[in-house]
Residue, then its C-alpha position, 0 to 999 in steps of 0.5 A: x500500500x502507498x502512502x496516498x493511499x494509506x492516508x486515504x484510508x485514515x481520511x476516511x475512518x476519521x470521516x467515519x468517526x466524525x460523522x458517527x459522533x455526529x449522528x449520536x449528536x443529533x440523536x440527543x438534539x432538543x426538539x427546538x430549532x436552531x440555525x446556528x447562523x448569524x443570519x437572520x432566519x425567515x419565518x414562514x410558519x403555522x399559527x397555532x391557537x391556544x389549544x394547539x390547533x393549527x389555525x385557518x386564517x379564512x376562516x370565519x370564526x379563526x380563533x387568535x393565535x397562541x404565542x405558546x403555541x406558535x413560537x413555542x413550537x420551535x422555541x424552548x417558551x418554558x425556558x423563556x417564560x423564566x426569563x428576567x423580565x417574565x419570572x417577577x411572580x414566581x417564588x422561585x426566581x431570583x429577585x436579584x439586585x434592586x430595579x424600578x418597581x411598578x407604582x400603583x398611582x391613585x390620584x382620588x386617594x393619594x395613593x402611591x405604593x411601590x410594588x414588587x413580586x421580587x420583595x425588594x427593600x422599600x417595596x411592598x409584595x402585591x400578593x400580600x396587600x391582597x392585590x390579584x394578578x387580574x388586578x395587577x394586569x389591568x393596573x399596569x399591563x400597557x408596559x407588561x409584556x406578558x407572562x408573570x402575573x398574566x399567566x400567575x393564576x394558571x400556575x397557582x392552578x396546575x399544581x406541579x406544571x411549570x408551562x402555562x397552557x392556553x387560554x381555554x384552561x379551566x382555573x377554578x383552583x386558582x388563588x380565590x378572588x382573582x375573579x376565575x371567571x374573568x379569566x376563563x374567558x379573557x384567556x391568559x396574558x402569555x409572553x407576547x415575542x413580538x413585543x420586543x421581536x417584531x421589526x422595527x414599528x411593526x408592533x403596536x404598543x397601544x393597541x396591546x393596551x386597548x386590548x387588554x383594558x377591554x380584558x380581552x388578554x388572548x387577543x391581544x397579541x394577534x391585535x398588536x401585531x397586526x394580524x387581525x382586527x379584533x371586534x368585542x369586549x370580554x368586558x362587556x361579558x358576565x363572569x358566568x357567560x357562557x360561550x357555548x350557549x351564546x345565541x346569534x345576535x345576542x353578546x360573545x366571545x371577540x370576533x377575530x378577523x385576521x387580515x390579508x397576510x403574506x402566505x405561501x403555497x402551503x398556507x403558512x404566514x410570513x413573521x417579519x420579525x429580528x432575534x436582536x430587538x430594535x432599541x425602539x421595543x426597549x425604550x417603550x418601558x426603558x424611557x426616562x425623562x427630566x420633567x418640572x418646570x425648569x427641565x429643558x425641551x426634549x429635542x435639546x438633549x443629546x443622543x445616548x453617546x453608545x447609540x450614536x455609536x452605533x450600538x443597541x441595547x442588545x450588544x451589552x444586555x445581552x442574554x440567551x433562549x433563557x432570556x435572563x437579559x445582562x443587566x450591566x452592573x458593577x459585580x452582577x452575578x449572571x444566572x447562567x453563571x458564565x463571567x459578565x463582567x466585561x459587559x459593565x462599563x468598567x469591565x468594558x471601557x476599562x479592560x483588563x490588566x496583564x499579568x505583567x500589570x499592563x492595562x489593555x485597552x477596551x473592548x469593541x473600540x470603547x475609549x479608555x478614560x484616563x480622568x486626568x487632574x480626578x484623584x484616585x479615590x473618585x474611581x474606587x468609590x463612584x460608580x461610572x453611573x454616578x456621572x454619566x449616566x443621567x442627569x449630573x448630581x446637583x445641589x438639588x434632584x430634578x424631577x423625572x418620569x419614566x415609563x413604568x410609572x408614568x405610561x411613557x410611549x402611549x399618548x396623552x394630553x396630561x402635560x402638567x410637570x407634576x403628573x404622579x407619581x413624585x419621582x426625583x433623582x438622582x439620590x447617590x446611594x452607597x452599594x458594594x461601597x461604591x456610590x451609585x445613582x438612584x431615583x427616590x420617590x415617597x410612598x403615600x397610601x391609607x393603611x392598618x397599622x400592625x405593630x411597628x408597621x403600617x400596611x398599605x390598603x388596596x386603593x380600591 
């Protein structure tokens, strides 16, 4: 035998090999699709409605499509459904460092409490001050994104489920007074992907909060994406309406009416959608802006320096299908339990020393400050937030809003400066013996006094 040959012949028992390895691979694949690809994947696919069934979007009495069941069918959802911004109601998920609460705002009472499922300092767990999940949707679902409190009832009820299933689910075991007729024909509140994965301004923020102020929560994401138009109110309905007996002419379920969509041959929808999401979908819930009577005009303030850049949220706060999305602080423990500490902004302006103490410079061309004429001492106990980020502290806080608290990015005629909740910032606060930024606000509510301790009525 020749050498040619005989590497030919170990060529081809590597060949062998290899492939074998690859055939026990892809035996033990998940069931959920992947492309391994930079490019962005075009998504003819089925709509499945919230039982599983796949949809005619002809027919006269379609039912909405299921985000569960449409993405979920090539998507891990019950990984993505413990995702940050989804897992606030389960006990089980980590509350992680402090955030902004949601602030439940009563003008006729004076009321502002500030809420968190995470049971955060300074906070108040809505669960004890006897506030459902179906009152927590309708209060501040405009800036909710599903999941959560939208789907709390049904893993109250599914005892030993941790996957929420569609919207005909019977919830009769659920958490009592949380209105289990209301849900039974609103559906659930699911994690909607095209909120934050539709392309840019093809999803409709507003129309999600119309739909979900008329309690028709299953409908909602067929609606704001623009699949359908939806006629009805489960609103309008009694708790004990009961659909199967509905007469023609008389009150029922919304009608959906899914409008011209792009189709191929084999009846399957064009999703215009993006895996990164438009800085856009973040900054529906992540706008903040300086308000009072001596904030300057909106258009006179600079852009954000990394999106004038060239950067998205995206390229920092990153995350994976388990959507636990990097926060960006200064020693953040990440979920998945890999090193993020490159993606804070010391970690990444800064970069990292050698072994022979040079410091490198940082990463994906961010310039390394040198602070020339600053002592030494500011930088071991400011944050980098402390200065740059928002407004610069001041001999007195400016007042500001945010979309949480205030409905940023729906539209109003509310423009007095002193709209509620009271917000103020920044307010530097000390945190792993660094000074970090904060925004501060002054709880107000009626309320019991049990002990030491007076706690919140439910403004209703």
């Amino acid at each position: 035998m020749t050498w040619n040959r005989i590497q030919l012949g170990l060529g081809i028992l590597l060949w062998a090999a290899l492939a074998g390895r690859g055939l026990e691979t892809r035996a033990a694949d998940s069931r959920f699709a992947k492309t391994h690809s930079r490019s962005q994947y075009v998504h003819w696919i089925d709509l499945y409605d919230a039982d599983g069934k796949r949809i005619n979007t002809t027919d006269a009495d379609a039912p909405p499509y299921s985000p569960v069941h449409t993405c979920g069918r090539c998507h891990d959802y019950d990984a993505i459904v413990h995702g940050y911004h989804f897992d606030a109601g389960d006990p089980r998920a980590d509350a992680g460092r402090p955030g902004e609460p949601w602030i439940w705002t009563d003008t006729r009472t004076g009321t502002q409490i500030p809420l968190s499922y995470r049971k955060w300092a300074g906070t108040y767990d809505p669960t004890t001050l006897g506030i459902t999940p179906w009152e927590f949707v309708l209060q501040f679902g405009r800036q909710l994104p599903g999941g959560g409190p939208g789907e709390r009832v049904v893993q109250m009820s599914a005892a030993g489920t941790s996957r929420p299933a569609g919207a005909t689910i019977a919830v009769a075991g659920s958490k009592a007074g949380d209105r289990p007729g209301r849900w039974r024909l609103a559906g659930l509140l699911n994690v909607d992907c095209m909120f934050c994965h539709a392309r840019e301004s093809a999803y409709d923020p507003e129309v999600w909060w119309e739909q979900i102020q008329k309690q028709n929560f299953a409908w909602a994401p067929a609606a704001a994406f623009g699949l359908a138009d939806i006629d009805g109110s489960v609103a309008s309905l009694p708790d004990d309406f009961d659909p199967a007996k509905a007469e023609e002419g008389h009150a029922t379920l919304p009608k959906t009416t899914y409008r011209p969509l792009p189709t191929n041959a084999q009846k399957k929808v064009f999703f215009d959608i993006v895996r990164k999401p438009s800085d856009k979908a973040c900054y529906y819930c992540h706008t903040t802006r300086v308000a009072g009577p001596h904030a300057s005009p909106d258009w006179t303030h600079d852009e954000d320096v990394h999106i004038r850049a060239g950067f998205r949220c995206g390229d920092c706060h990153r995350n994976g299908i388990d959507h636990q999305t990097v926060r960006g602080y200064e020693g953040e423990q990440h979920a998945s339990g890999l090193s993020v500490a490159t993606l804070s902004c010391r970690g990444c302006h800064m970069g990292e020393t050698s072994k022979v103490g040079d410091v490198l410079g940082g990463r994906m061309g961010a310039p390394k400050p040198e602070h020339r004429g600053l002592p030494p001492l500011h930088l071991e106990r400011l944050a980098c937030t402390a200065c740059h980020s928002g407004p610069r502290p001041a001999t007195q806080t400016a007042r500001l809003e945010t979309s949480m608290a205030h409905g940023l990015g729906l539209p109003t005629h509310a423009s007095s400066p002193f709209v509620p909740p009271s917000i103020v910032g920044p307010v530097l606060m000390r945190d792993q013996q660094m000074l970090f930024p904060y925004r501060a606000m002054w709880p107000a509510f009626w309320g019991m006094q049990a002990g030491q301790d007076i706690v919140p009525l439910d403004p209703e």
